[in-house]
Structures are given as C-alpha cells and as structure tokens.
C-alpha positions as CSV (number, residue, x, y, z in Angstrom):
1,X,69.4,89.6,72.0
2,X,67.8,89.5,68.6
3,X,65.6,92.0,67.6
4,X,64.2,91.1,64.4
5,X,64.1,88.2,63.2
6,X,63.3,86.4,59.5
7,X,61.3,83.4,58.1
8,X,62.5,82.6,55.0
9,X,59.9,80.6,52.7
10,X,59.9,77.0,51.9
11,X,56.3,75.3,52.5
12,X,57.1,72.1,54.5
13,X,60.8,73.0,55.3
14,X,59.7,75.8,57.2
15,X,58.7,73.1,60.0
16,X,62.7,73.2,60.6
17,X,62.4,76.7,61.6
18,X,60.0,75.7,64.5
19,X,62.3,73.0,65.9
20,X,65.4,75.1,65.5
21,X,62.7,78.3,67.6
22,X,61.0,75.9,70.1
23,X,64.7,75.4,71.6
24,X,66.6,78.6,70.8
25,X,64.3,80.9,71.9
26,X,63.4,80.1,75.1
27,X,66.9,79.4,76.2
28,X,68.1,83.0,74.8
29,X,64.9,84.4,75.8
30,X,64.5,85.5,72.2
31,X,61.6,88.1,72.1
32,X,62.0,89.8,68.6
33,X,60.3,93.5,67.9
34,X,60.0,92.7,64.7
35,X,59.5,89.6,62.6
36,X,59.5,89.3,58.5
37,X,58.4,86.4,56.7
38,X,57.2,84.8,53.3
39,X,55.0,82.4,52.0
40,X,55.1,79.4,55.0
41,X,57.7,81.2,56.6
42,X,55.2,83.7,57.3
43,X,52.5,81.0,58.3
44,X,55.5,79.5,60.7
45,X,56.0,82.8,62.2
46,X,52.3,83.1,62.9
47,X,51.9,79.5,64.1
48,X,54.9,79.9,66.7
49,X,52.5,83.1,68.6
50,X,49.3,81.3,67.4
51,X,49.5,77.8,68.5
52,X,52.0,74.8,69.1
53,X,54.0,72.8,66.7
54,X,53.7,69.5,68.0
55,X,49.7,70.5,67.9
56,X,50.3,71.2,64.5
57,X,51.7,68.3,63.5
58,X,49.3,66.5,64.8
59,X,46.7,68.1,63.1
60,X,48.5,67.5,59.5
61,X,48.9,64.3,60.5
62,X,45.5,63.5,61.2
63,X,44.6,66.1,57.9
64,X,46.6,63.6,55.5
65,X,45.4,60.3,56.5
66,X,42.9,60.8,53.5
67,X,45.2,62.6,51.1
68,X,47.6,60.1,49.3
69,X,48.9,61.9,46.2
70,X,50.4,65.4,45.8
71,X,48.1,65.0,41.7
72,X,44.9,64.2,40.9
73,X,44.9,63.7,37.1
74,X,42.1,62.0,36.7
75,X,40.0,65.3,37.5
76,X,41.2,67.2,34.6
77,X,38.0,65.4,33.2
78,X,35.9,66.1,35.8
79,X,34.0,69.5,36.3
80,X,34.5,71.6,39.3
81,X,37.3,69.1,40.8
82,X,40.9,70.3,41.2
83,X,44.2,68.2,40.2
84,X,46.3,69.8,43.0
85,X,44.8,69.1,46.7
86,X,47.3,71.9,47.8
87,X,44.9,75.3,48.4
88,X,42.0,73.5,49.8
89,X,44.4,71.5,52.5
90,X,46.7,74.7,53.2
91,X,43.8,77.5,53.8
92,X,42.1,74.4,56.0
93,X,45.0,74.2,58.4
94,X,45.4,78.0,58.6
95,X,41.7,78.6,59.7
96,X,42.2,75.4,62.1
97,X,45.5,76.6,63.3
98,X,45.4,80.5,63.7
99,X,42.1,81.1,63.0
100,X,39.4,81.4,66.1
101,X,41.6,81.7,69.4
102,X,44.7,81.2,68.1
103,X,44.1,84.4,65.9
104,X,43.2,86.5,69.1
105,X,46.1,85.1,70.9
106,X,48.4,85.7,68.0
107,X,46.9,89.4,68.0
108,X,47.5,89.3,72.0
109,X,50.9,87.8,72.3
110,X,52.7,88.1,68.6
111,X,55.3,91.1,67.7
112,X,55.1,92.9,64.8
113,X,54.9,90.3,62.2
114,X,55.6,91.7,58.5
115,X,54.4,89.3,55.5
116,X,55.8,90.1,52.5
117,X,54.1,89.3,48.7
118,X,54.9,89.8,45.4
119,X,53.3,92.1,43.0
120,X,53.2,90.7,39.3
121,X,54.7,93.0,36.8
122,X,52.9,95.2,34.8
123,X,53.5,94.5,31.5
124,X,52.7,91.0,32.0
125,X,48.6,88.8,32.6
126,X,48.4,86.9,35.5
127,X,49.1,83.7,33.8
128,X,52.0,84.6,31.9
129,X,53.1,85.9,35.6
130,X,53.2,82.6,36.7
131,X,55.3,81.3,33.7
132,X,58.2,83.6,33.7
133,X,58.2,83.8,37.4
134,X,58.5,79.9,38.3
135,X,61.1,80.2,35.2
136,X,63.3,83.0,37.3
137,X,62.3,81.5,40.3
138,X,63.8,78.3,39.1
139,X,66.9,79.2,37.1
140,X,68.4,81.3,40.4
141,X,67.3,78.3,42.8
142,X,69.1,75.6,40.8
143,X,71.5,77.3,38.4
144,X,72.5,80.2,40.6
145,X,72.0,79.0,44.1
146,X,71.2,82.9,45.0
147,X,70.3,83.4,48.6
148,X,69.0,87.0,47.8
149,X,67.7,86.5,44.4
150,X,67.7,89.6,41.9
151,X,65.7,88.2,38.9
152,X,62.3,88.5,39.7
153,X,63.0,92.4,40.7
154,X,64.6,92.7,36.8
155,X,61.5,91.1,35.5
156,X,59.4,93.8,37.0
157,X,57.9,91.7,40.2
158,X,57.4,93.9,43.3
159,X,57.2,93.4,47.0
160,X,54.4,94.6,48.7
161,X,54.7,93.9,53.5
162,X,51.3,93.9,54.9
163,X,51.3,93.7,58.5
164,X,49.3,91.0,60.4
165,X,48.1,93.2,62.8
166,X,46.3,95.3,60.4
167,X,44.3,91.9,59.5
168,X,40.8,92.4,61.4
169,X,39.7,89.3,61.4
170,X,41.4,85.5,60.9
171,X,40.0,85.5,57.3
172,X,42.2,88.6,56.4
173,X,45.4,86.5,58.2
174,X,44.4,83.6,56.1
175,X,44.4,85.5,52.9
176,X,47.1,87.8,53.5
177,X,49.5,84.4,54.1
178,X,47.5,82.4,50.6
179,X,48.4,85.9,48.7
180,X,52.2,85.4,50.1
181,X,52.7,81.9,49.0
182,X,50.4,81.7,45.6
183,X,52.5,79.5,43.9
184,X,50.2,78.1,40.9
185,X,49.4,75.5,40.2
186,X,49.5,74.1,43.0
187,X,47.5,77.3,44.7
188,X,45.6,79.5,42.6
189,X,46.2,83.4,42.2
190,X,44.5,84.7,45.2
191,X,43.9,88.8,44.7
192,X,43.8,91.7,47.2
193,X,42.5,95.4,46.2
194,X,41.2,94.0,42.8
195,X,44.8,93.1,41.7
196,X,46.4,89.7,41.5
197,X,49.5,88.4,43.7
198,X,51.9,85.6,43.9
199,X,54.5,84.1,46.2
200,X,56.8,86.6,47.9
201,X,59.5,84.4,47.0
202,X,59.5,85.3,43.7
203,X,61.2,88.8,45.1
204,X,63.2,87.3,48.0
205,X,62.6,84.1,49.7
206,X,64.8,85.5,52.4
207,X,62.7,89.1,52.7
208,X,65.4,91.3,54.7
209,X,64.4,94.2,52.7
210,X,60.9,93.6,55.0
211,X,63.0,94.5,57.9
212,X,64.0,98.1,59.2
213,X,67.0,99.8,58.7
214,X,69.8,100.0,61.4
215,X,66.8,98.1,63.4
216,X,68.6,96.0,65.5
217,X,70.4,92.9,65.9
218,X,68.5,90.5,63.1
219,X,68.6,86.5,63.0
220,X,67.6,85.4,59.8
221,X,66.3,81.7,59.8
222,X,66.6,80.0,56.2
223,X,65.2,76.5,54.9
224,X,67.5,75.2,52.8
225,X,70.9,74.4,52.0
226,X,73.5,77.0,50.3
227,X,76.6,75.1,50.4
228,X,79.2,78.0,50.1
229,X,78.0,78.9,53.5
230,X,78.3,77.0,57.0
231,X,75.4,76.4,58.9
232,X,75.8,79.9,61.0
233,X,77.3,82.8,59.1
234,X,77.5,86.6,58.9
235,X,76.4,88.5,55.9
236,X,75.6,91.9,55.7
237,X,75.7,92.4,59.6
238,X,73.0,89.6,60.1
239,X,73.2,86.2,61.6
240,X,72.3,84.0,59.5
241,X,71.4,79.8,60.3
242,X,70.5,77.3,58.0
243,X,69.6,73.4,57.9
244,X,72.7,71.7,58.6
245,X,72.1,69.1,55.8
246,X,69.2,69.1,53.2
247,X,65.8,68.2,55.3
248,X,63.0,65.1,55.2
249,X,60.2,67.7,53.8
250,X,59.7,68.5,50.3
251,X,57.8,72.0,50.1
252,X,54.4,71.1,48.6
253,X,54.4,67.5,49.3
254,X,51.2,67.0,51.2
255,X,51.2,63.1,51.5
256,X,54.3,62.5,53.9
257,X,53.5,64.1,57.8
258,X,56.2,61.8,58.8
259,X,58.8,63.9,56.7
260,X,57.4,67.0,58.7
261,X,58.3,65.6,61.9
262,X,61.3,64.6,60.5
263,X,62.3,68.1,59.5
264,X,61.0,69.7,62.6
265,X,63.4,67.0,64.6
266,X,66.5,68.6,62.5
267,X,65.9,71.7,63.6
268,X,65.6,70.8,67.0
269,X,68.9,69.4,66.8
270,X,70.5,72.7,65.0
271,X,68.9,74.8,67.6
272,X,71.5,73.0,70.1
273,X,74.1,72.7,68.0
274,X,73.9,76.6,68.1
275,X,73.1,77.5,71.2
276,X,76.8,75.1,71.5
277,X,78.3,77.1,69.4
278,X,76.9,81.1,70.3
279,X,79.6,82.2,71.5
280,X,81.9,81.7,68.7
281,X,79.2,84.0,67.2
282,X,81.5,87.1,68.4
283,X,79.7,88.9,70.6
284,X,76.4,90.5,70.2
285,X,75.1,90.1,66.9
286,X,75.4,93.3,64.9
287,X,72.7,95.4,63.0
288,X,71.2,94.0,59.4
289,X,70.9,96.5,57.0
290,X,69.2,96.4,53.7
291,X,70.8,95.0,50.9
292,X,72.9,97.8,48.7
293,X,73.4,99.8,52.5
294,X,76.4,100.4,53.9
C-alpha cells in the first residue's frame, strides 16, 4: 500500500516508531521500496530488517543497568575519560544489534534504506558548526515548531543520503548511522571522505527530500508532537502519523530503559488506533512529492 516510507529522527522516541511498525505493518502487509531515515530514525529503520525490538530492549535494558547518569562531570578532570556516556553506549548497541548476522540479514531482507546526514557549511570549523547548528536547530524546534525546518539550509548546512546497501561491511552501517546523528556533545563529530558531518536533523528531521519524486504512496512516521496537526494528517500528498501525546523517552537519555518500553508501548497503541481509523484515510494514499513540487 505504502511504498516509501520515513523515519523521522528523535534518539529514544524513535522506539515509538517500532511499536506503531510491529502492528501496522504486518496487518497491511506494509513492504516499502524505499525507506528514508535520520539520525535514530535511520538506526530504527535498520533495526526493524536487522533484528527484533523487544530483543532490543532487552539488550538496552541489560546495557543500562551500569549507566546511571546521562553526565559525568567529574571526568572533566580526568585524562582520556568522557563526560557524556552517549557515543560509546550508542555505536555498542549498533555493533550488537545490526552488526554480525543482523547486518547480513538486514542486507538479505531490508529495502532500499536511504540515511540521510548533514554536511557543515563551508564558511564555518567544525566546532562553530555545532554552535550555530544546535542554535537553529533549537530556535525552529521550540520557537517555531517547524515540521520541515528551513534554517539549517539558510545557514549553509547540506544533506548528503548514503545508501545502506552500499555499506560493505557492519562497521560502514555503524558509521554511516554515528555520522547521521552526530549531535555533539553528546557524540563527537564522526567524518567520512576526510570531511566532518553532523546530525541529519539539522537539515530535516523529517528527510522527505531523501525520497523519490512521484515515487509512490509515502507514510511518513514522526516522533514527536506538532500540535496544529492531528495524529494522522495529509500534507503534501503524504500520510503522515505522529505520537498521539508527547512520549515516556527523552532523546539522549540513556539512564531510563523503562521509558523506552514505555514509548514503544504508545506506539503500539497508535498503530491500532490507525489501522481503526484507515479508512477514513480516503482511499489509497496518494504520491509525496518533494517539498516546493507541485
């Protein structure tokens, strides 16, 4: 019914788009040609071909038992130790969760999964980057409330869609998803072809431009709330779904695998509530075009 289909970022909201995909597709039979994501969105996407959720949260769970704080301060003072536990716990779980056998069956199994990252501008290091990006970033998440945000493109920052089937091995999959949700400080830069990158967000957290045009009926899967919209609406020809209410998981909050489960639960429970409510949908979904098309 669907044939493409988008992760939006979020880090740990994204477990609501694997509730709201562990009951939607199998009772549509939703079998996408092509898939876009960002930044955990991405890694969701992945994880969904790759491996199983509850799996997966069981892992974190079991991964956090020894991790009680999202800050470290006290190694500011200490050489070679890192205040954020973030990038060490993240590309840990990737390699345990797609890596090995999950990456071959991901390779075997997966559609055409697009990642999208962003490309820092020109005219700026990559530490200055990092200021005036979280600052855009910021001021259209909380001031604007943009679903498809057009700051970061002003400030100069590019998308760049690798495919995951062009990675070769699980390593390349691991670093292709790190360079789509570099999100310093809490990860640092990670760099492909000699040239730094950060979180695709910073161009679009919701990456339809990954998508092809006039490419088919497209359900796009957001993590959080925009509260001019209702849970399912149309924009732009796509079908769009988002969390009913704000979820339980903070995005970089690595101390609270209860709150995943939580927000994996949620979207459980909006998956029904819209296969309940399809066909009020109109019909067969139409095609999603980029933005500024027709």
């Amino acid at each position: 019914m669907f044939e493409q289909v988008v992760f939006a970022g979020g880090g740990h909201r994204c477990w609501w788009q694997a509730g709201f995909w562990d009951v939607v597709a199998p009772a549509i039979d939703l079998r996408p040609r092509v898939i876009a994501g960002v930044s955990a969105g991405a890694a969701t996407a992945c994880l969904l071909y790759a491996n199983d959720t509850r799996a997966a949260l069981a892992y974190y769970r079991e991964a956090l038992q020894s991790n009680r704080r999202n800050a470290y301060w006290g190694n500011l003072l200490r050489r070679g130790r890192r205040v954020f536990p973030h990038a060490a716990i993240y590309r840990q779980a990737l390699k345990t969760l797609v890596g090995g056998e999950h990456f071959r069956q991901l390779m075997w199994t997966a559609p055409e999964i697009r990642v999208q990252f962003a490309r820092i501008p020109r005219w700026l290091g990559p530490r200055s980057a990092v200021a005036v990006g979280l600052v855009a970033y910021n001021i259209e998440k909380y001031a604007w409330r943009s679903l498809h945000p057009r700051f970061g493109r002003a400030l100069g920052f590019e998308s760049e869609v690798v495919r995951v089937q062009d990675c070769r091995s699980d390593d390349e999959l691991i670093s292709l998803i790190i360079a789509s949700s570099c999100t310093p400080p809490f990860t640092p830069i990670e760099y492909r072809d000699g040239r730094p990158t950060m979180d695709g967000g910073l161009v679009d957290n919701v990456p339809v431009d990954a998508l092809d045009d006039a490419g088919g009926p497209t359900l796009v899967l957001t993590t959080r709330r925009y509260p001019q919209h209702a849970p399912v609406f149309a924009r732009a020809g796509c079908v769009y779904v988002q969390p009913s209410r704000k979820v339980a998981a903070s995005s970089w909050d690595y101390t609270s695998p209860d709150t995943y489960e939580q927000t994996w639960r949620q979207g459980c429970e909006d998956g029904e509530a819209f296969l309940r409510s399809f066909p009020a949908l109109g019909g067969s979904p139409q095609v999603c075009p980029r933005r500024g098309s027709s």
